[in-house]
Every structure is written in C-alpha cells, then in structure tokens.
PDB file with SEQRES, HELIX, SHEET and CRYST1 records, atoms N, CA, C and O in Angstrom:
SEQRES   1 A   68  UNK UNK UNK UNK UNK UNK UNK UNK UNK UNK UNK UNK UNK          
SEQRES   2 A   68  UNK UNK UNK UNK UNK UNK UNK UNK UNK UNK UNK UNK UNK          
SEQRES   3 A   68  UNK UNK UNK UNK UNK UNK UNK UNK UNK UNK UNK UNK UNK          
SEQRES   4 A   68  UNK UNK UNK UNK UNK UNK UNK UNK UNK UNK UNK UNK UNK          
SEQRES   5 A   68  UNK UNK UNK UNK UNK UNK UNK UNK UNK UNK UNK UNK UNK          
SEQRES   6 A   68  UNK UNK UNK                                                  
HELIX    1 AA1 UNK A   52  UNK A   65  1                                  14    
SHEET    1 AA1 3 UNK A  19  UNK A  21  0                                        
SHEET    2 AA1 3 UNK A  33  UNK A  39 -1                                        
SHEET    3 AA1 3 UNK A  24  UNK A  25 -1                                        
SHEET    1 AA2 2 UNK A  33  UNK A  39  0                                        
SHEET    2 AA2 2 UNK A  45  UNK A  49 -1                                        
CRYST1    1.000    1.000    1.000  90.00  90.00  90.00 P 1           1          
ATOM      1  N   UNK A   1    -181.705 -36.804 179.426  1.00  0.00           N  
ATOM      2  CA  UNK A   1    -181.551 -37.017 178.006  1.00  0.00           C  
ATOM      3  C   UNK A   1    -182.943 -37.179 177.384  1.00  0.00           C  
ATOM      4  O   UNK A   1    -183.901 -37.739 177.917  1.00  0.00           O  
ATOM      5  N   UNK A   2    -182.915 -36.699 176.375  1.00  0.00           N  
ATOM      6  CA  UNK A   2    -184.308 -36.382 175.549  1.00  0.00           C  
ATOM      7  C   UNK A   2    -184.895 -37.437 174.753  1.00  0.00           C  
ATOM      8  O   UNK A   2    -184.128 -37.619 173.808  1.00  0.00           O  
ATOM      9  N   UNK A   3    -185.734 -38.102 174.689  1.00  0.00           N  
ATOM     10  CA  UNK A   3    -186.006 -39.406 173.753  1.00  0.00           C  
ATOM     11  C   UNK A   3    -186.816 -38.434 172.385  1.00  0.00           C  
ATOM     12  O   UNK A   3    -187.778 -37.671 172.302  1.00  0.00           O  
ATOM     13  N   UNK A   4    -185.869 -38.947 171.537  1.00  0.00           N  
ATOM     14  CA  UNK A   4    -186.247 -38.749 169.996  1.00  0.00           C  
ATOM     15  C   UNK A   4    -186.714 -39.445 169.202  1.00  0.00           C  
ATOM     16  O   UNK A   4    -185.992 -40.426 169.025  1.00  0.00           O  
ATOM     17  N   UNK A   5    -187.585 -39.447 168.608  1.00  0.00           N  
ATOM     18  CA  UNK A   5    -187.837 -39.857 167.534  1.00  0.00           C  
ATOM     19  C   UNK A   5    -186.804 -40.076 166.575  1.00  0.00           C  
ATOM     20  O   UNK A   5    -185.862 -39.300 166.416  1.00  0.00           O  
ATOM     21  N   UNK A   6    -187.090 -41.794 165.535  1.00  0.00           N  
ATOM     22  CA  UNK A   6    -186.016 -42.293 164.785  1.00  0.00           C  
ATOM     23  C   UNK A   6    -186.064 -41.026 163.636  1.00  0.00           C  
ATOM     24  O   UNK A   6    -187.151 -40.654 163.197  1.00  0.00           O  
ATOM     25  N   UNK A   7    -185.014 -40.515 163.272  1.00  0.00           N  
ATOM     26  CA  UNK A   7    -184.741 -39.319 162.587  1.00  0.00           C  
ATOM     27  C   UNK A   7    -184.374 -39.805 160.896  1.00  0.00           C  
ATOM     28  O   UNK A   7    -184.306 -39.065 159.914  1.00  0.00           O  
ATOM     29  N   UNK A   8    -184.184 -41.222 160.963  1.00  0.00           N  
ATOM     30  CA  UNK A   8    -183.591 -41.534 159.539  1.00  0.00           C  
ATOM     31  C   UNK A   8    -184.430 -42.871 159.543  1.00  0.00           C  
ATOM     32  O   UNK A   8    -185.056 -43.305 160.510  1.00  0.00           O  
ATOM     33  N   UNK A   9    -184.323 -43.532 158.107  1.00  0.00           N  
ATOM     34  CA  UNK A   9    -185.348 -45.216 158.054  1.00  0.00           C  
ATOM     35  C   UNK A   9    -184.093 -46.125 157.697  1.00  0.00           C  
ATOM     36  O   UNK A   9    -182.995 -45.572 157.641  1.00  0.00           O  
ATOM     37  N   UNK A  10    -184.178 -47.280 157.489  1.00  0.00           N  
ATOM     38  CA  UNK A  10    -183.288 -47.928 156.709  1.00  0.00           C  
ATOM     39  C   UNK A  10    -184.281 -48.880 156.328  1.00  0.00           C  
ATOM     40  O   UNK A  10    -185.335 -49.242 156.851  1.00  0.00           O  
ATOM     41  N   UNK A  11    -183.486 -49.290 154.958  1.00  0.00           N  
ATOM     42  CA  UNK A  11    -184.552 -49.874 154.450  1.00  0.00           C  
ATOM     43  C   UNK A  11    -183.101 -50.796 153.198  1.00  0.00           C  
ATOM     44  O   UNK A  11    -182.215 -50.193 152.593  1.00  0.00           O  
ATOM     45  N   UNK A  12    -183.308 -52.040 153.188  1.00  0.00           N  
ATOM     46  CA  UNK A  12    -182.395 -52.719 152.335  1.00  0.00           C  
ATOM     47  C   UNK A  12    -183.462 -54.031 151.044  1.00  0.00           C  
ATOM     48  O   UNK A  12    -184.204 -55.008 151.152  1.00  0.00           O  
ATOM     49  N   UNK A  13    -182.911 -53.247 150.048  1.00  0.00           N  
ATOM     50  CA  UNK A  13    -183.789 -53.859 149.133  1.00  0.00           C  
ATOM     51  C   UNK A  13    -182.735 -54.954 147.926  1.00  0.00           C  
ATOM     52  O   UNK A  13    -181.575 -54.739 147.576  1.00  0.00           O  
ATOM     53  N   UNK A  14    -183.604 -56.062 147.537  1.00  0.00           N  
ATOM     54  CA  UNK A  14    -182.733 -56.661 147.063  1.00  0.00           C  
ATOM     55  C   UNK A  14    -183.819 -57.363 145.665  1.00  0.00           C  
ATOM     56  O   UNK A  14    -184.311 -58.480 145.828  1.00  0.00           O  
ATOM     57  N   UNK A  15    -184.062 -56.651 144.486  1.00  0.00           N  
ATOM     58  CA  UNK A  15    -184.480 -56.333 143.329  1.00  0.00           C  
ATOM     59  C   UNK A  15    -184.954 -58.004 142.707  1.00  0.00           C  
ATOM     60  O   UNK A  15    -186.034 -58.584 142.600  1.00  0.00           O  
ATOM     61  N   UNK A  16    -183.951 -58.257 142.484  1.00  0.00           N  
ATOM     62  CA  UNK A  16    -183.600 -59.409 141.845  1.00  0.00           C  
ATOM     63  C   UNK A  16    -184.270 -60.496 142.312  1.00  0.00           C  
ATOM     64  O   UNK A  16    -184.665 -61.348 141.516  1.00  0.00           O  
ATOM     65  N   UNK A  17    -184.515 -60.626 143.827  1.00  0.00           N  
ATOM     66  CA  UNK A  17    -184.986 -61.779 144.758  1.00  0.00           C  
ATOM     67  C   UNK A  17    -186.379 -61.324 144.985  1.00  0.00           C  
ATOM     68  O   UNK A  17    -187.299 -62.055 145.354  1.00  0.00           O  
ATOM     69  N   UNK A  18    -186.464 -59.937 144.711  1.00  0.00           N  
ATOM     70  CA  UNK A  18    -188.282 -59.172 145.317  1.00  0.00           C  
ATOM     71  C   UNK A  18    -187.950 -59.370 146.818  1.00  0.00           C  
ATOM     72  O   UNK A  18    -188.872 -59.982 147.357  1.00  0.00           O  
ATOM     73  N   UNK A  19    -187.050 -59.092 147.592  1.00  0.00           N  
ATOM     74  CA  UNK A  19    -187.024 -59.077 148.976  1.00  0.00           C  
ATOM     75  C   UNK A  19    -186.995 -57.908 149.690  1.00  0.00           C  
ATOM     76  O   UNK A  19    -186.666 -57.051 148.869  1.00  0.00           O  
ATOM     77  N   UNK A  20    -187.175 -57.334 150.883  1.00  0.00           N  
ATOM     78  CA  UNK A  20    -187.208 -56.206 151.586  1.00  0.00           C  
ATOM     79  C   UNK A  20    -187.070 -56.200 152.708  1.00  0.00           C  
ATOM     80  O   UNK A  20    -187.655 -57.145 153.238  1.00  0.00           O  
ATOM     81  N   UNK A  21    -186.387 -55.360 153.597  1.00  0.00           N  
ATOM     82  CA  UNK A  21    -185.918 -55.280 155.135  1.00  0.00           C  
ATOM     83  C   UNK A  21    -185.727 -54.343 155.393  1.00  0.00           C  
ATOM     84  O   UNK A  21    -184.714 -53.763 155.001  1.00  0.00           O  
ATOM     85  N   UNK A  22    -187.111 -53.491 156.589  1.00  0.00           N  
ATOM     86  CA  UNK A  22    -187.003 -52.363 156.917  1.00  0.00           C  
ATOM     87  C   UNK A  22    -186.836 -52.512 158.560  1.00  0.00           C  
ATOM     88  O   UNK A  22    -186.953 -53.581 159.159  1.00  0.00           O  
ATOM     89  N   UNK A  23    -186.464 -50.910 159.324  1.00  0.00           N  
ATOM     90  CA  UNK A  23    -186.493 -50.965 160.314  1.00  0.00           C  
ATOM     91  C   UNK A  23    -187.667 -49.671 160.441  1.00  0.00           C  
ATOM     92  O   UNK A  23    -187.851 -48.707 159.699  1.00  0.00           O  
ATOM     93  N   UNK A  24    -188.101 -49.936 161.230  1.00  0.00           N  
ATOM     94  CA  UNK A  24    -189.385 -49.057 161.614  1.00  0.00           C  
ATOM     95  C   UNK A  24    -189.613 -48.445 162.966  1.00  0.00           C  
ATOM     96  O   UNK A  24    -189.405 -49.260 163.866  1.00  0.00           O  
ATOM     97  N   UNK A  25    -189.788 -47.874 163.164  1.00  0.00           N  
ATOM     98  CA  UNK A  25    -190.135 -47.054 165.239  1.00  0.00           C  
ATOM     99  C   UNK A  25    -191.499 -47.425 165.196  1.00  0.00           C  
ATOM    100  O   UNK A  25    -192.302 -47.305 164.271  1.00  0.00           O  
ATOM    101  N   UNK A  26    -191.650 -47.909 166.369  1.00  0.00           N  
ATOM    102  CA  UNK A  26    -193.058 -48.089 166.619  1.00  0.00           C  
ATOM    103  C   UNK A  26    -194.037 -47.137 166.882  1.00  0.00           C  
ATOM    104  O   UNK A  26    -193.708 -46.538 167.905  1.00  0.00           O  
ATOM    105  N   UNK A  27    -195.117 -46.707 166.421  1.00  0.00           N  
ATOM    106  CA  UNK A  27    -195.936 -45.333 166.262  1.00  0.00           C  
ATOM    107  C   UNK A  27    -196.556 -45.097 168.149  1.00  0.00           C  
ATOM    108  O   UNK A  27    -196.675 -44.094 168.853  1.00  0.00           O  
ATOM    109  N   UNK A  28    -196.821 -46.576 168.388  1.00  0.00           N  
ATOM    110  CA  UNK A  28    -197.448 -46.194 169.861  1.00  0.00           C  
ATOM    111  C   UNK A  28    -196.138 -46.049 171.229  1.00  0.00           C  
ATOM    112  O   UNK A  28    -196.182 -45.273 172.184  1.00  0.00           O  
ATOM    113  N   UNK A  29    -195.285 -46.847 170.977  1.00  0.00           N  
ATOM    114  CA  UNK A  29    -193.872 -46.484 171.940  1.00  0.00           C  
ATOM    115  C   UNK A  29    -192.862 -45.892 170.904  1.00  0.00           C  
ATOM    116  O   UNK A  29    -192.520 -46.489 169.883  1.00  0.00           O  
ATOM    117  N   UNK A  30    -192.380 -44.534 171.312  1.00  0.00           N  
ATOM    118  CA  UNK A  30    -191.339 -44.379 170.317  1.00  0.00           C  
ATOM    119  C   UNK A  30    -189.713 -45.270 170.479  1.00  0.00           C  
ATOM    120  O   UNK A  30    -188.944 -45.359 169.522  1.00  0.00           O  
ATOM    121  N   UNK A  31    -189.507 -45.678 171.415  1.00  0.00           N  
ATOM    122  CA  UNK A  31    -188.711 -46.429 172.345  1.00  0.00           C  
ATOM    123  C   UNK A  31    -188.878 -48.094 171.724  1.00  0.00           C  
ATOM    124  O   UNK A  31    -187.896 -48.697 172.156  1.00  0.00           O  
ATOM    125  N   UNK A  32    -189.437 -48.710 171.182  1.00  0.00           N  
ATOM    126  CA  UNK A  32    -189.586 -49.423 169.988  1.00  0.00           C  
ATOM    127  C   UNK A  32    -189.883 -49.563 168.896  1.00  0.00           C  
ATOM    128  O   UNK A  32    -190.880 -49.067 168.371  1.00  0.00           O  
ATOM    129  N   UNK A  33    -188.426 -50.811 167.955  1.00  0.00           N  
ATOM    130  CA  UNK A  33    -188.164 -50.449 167.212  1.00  0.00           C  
ATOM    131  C   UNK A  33    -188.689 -51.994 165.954  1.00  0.00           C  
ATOM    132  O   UNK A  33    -188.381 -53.143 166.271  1.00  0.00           O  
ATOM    133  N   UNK A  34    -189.404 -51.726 164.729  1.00  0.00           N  
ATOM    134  CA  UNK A  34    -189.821 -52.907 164.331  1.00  0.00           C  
ATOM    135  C   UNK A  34    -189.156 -53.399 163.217  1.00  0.00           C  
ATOM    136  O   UNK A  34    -188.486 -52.507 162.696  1.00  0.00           O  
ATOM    137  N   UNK A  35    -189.030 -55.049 162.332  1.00  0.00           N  
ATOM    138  CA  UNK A  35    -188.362 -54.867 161.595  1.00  0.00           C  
ATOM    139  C   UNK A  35    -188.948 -55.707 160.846  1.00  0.00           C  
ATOM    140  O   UNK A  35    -189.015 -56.864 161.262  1.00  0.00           O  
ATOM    141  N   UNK A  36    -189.494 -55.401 159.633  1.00  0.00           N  
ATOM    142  CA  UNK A  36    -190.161 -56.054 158.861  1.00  0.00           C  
ATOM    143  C   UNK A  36    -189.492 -57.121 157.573  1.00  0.00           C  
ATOM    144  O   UNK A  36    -188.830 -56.652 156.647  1.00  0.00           O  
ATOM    145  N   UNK A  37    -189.763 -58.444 157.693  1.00  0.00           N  
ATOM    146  CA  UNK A  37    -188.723 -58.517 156.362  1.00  0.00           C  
ATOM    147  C   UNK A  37    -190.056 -59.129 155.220  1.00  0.00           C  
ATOM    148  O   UNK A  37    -190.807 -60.099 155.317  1.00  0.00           O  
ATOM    149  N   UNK A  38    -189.920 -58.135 154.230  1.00  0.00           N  
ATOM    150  CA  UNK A  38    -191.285 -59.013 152.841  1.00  0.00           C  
ATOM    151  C   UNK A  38    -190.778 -59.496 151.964  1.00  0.00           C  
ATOM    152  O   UNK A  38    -189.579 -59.223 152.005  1.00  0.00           O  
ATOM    153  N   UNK A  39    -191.056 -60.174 151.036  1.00  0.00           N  
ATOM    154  CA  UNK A  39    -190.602 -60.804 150.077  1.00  0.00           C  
ATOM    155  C   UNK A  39    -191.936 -60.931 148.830  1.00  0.00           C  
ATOM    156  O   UNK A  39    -193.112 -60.853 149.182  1.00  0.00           O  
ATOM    157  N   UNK A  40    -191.566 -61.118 147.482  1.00  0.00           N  
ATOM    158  CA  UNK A  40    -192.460 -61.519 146.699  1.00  0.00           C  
ATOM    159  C   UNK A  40    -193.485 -62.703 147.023  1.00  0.00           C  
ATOM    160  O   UNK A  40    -192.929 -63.800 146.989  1.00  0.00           O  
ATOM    161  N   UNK A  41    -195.010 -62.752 147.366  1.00  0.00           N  
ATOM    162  CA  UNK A  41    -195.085 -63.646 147.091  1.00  0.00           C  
ATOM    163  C   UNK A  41    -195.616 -64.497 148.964  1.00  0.00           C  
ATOM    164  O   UNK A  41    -195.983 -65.642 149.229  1.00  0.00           O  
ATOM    165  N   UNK A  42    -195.406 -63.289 149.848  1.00  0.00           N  
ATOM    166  CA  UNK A  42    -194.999 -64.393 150.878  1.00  0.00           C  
ATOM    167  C   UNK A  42    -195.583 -63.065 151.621  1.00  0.00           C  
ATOM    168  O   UNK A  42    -195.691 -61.929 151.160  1.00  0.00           O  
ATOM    169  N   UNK A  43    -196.032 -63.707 153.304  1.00  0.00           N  
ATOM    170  CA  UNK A  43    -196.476 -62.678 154.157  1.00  0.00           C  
ATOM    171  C   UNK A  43    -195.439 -62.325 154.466  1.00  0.00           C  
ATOM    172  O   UNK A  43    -194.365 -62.927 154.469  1.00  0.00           O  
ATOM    173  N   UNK A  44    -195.903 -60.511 154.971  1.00  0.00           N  
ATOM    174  CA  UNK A  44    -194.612 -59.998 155.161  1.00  0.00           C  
ATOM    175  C   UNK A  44    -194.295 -60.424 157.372  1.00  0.00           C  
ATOM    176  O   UNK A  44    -195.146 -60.651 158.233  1.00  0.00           O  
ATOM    177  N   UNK A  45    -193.019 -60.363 157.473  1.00  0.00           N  
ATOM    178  CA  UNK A  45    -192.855 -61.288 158.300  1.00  0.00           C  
ATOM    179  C   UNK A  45    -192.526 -59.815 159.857  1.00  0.00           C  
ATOM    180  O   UNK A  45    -191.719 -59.015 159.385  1.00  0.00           O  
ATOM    181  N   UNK A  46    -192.777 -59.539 160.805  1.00  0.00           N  
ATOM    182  CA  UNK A  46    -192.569 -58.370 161.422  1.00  0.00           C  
ATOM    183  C   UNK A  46    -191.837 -59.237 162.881  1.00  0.00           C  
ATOM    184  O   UNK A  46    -192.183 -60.267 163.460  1.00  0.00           O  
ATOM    185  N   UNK A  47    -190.963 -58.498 163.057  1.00  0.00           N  
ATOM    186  CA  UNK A  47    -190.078 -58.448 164.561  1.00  0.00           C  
ATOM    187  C   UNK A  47    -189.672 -57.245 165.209  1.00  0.00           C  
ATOM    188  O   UNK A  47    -189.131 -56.307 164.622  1.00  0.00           O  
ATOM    189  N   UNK A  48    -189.993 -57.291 166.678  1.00  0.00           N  
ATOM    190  CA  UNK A  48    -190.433 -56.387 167.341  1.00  0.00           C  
ATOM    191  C   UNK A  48    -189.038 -56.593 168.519  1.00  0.00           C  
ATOM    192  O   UNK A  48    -188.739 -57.602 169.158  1.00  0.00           O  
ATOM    193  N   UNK A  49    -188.379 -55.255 168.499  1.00  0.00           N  
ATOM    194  CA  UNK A  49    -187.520 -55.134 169.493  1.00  0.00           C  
ATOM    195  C   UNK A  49    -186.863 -54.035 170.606  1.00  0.00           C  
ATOM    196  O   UNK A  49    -186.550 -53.090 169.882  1.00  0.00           O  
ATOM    197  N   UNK A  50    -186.642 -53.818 171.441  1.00  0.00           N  
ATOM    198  CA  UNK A  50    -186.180 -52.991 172.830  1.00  0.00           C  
ATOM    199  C   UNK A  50    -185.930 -51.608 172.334  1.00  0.00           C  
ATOM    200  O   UNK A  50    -186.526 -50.556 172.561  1.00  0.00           O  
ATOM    201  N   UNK A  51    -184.781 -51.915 171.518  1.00  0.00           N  
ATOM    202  CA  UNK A  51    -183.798 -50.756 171.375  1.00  0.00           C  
ATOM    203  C   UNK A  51    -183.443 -50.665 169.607  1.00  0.00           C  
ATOM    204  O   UNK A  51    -183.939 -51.475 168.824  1.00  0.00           O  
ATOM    205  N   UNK A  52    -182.790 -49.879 169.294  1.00  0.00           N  
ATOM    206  CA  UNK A  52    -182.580 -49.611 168.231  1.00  0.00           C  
ATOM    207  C   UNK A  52    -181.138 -50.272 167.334  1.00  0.00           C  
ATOM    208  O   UNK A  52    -180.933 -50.365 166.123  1.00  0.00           O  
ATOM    209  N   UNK A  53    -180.125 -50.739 168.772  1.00  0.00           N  
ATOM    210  CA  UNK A  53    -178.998 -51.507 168.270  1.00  0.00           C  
ATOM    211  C   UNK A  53    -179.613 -53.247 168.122  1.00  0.00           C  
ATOM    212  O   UNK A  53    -179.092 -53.920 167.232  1.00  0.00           O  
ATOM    213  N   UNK A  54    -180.435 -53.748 168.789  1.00  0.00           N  
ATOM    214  CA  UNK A  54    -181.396 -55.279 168.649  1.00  0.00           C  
ATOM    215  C   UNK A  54    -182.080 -54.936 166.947  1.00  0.00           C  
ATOM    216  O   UNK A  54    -181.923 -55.632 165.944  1.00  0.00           O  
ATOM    217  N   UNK A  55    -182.590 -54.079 167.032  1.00  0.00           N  
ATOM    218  CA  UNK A  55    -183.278 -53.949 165.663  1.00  0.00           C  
ATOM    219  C   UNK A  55    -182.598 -53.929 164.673  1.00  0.00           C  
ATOM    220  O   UNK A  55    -182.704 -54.808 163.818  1.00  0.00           O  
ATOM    221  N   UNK A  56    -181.524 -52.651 164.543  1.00  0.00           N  
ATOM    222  CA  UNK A  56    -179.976 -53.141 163.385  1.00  0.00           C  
ATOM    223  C   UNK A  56    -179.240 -54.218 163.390  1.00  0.00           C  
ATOM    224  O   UNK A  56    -178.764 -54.549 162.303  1.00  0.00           O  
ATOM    225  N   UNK A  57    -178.966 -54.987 164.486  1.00  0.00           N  
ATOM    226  CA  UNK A  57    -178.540 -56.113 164.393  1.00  0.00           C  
ATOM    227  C   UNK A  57    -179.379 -57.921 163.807  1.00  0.00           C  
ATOM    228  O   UNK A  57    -178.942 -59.006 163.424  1.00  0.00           O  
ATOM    229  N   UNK A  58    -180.489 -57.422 164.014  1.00  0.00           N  
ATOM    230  CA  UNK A  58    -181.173 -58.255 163.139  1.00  0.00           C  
ATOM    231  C   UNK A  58    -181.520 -57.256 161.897  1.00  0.00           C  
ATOM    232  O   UNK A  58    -180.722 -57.389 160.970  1.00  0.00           O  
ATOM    233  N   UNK A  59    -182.182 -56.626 161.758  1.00  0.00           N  
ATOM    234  CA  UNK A  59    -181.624 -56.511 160.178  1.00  0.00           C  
ATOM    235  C   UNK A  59    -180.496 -56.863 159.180  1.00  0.00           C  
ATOM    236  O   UNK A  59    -180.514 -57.393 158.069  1.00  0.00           O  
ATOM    237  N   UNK A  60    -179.213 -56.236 160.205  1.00  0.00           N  
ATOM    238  CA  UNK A  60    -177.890 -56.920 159.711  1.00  0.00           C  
ATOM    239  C   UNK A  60    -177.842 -58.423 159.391  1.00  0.00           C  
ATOM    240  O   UNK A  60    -177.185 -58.773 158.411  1.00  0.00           O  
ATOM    241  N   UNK A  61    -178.555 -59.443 160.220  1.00  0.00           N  
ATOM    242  CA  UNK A  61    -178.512 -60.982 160.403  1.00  0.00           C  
ATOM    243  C   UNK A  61    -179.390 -61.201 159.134  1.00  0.00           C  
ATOM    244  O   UNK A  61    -179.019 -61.962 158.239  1.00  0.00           O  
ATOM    245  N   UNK A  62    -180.562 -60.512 159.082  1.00  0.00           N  
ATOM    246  CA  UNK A  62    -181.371 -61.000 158.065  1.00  0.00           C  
ATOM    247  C   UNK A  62    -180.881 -60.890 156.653  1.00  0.00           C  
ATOM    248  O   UNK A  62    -181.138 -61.669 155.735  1.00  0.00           O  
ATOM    249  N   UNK A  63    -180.117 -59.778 156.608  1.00  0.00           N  
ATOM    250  CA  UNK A  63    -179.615 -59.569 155.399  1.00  0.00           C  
ATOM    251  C   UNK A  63    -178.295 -60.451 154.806  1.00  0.00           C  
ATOM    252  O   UNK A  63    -177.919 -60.605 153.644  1.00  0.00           O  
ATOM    253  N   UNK A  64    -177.796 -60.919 155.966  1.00  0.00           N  
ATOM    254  CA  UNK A  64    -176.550 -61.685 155.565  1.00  0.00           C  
ATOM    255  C   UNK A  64    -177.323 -63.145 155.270  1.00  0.00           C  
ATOM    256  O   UNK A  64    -176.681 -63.952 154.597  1.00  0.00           O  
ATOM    257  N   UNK A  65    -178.095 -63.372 155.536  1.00  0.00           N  
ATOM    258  CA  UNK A  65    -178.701 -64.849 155.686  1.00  0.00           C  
ATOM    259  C   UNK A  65    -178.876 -64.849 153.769  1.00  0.00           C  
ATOM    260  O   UNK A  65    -178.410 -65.727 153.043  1.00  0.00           O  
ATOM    261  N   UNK A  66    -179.443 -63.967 153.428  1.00  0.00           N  
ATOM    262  CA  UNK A  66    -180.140 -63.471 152.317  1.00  0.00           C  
ATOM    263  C   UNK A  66    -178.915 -64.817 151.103  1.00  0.00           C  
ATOM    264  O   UNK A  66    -179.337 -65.553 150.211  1.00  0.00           O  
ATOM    265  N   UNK A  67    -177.477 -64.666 151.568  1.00  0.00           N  
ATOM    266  CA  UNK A  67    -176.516 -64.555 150.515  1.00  0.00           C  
ATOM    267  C   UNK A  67    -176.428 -66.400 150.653  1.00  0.00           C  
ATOM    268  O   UNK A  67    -175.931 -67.225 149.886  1.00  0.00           O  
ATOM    269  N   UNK A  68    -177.064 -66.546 151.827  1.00  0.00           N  
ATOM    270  CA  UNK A  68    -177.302 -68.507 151.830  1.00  0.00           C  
ATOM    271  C   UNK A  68    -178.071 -69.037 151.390  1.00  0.00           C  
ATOM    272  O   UNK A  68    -178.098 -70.265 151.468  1.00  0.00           O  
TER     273      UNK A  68                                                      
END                                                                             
C-alpha cells in the first residue's frame, strides 16, 4: 500500500471567538499529522500526532470544548 500525501486540509474556524483549528501533515514525515489550535491574541498552540484518525479526533475534542 502506497503512503500518500494528505490530499484535503481541514480547517474549523470560529469568527466570532477569533479561534482556529487546523490539521496539518507534517512536511518532514508525511506519516505525521499536526494540529494547530490559534486564537486571537494568544500563541498559537501545536499538537503533534501518529496517524491521521489521533489528529481528527483531537481536533474533534478541541472543537467541542470550544462550546464550554
């Protein structure tokens, strides 16, 4: 099986708060995957993970946290 490159980004933005949560491939392993969350105002905060379902799943977490 062929290792690909991430073919799509996600990226969840939330206007109102100035917040941001991307997922990113890492440029030196393509096989990791990074996830940045920034906000207005604040360093932007980066997490670094295995696989690509660890990386959506904290994105997913970060974003639900957002609504607490």
């Amino acid at each position: 099986m062929a290792n690909r490159p991430l073919a799509f980004g996600v990226r969840l933005r939330d206007k109102a708060k100035g917040r941001t949560v991307r997922v990113l491939q890492d440029q030196r392993d393509p096989r990791r995957y990074r996830v940045e969350d920034s906000r207005k105002g604040r360093k932007t905060q980066q997490r670094e993970h295995g696989s690509l379902a660890g990386a959506l799943s904290d994105l997913a977490s970060s974003w639900r946290k957002r609504l607490h």
